[in-house]
Phi, psi and omega in degrees: 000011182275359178274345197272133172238180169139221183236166178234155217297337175280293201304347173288303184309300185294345169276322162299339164258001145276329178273313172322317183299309175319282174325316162295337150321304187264325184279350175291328199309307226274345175268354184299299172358268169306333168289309192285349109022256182341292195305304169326328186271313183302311190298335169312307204282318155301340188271336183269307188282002160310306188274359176252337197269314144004288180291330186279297186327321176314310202276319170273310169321318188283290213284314171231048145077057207342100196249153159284314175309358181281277269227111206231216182245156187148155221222161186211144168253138171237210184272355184261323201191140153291126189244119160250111172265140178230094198284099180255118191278147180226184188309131192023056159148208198241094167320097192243120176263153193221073188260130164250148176218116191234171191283148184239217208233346177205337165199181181277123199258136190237165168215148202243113191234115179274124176201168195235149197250141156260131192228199178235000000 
């Protein structure tokens, strides 16, 4: 039997079963993947609806020529996240917070942007 070569019936099973681990492996990657994907796409989409509510206040502040008194507190829901603000006068303008609160992968994630508006 020393002439004979090829694979025998063990060495299949185990290459087969090496390849199986291999393939779980890699589909654990690839959904780890797809979740932080996801998780991503929501903070884009709260950091962009942050930076439109950001602009409108911006945008009202300007339109009425900038008084501090334009710009009041207050909250909005979009399809990305609930935005909420909070206008505080400070010394020659307006201390303003900025919490989005968006959906997360186990519970809900918020995030907070502190800035300050120069007013009258």
């Amino acid at each position: 039997m020393a002439g004979r070569s090829g694979f025998s019936t063990v060495d299949g099973m185990v290459a087969i079963t090496l390849f199986a681990l291999a393939a779980l492996g890699a589909g654990g990657a690839m959904a780890r993947s797809a979740r932080a994907l996801g998780e991503a796409n929501r903070e884009t989409a709260a950091a962009r609806a942050t930076a439109e509510i950001v602009e409108r206040l911006r945008t009202t502040l300007r339109a009425a020529g900038d008084r501090c008194g334009a710009v009041v507190s207050g909250s909005t829901l979009t399809a990305a996240a609930a935005v909420s603000w909070r206008s505080t006068p400070a010394m020659a303008g307006i201390d303003l917070r900025v919490i989005a609160t968006r959906p997360g992968l186990r519970q809900p994630r918020s995030d907070t942007l502190w800035l300050f508006l120069p007013c009258r």
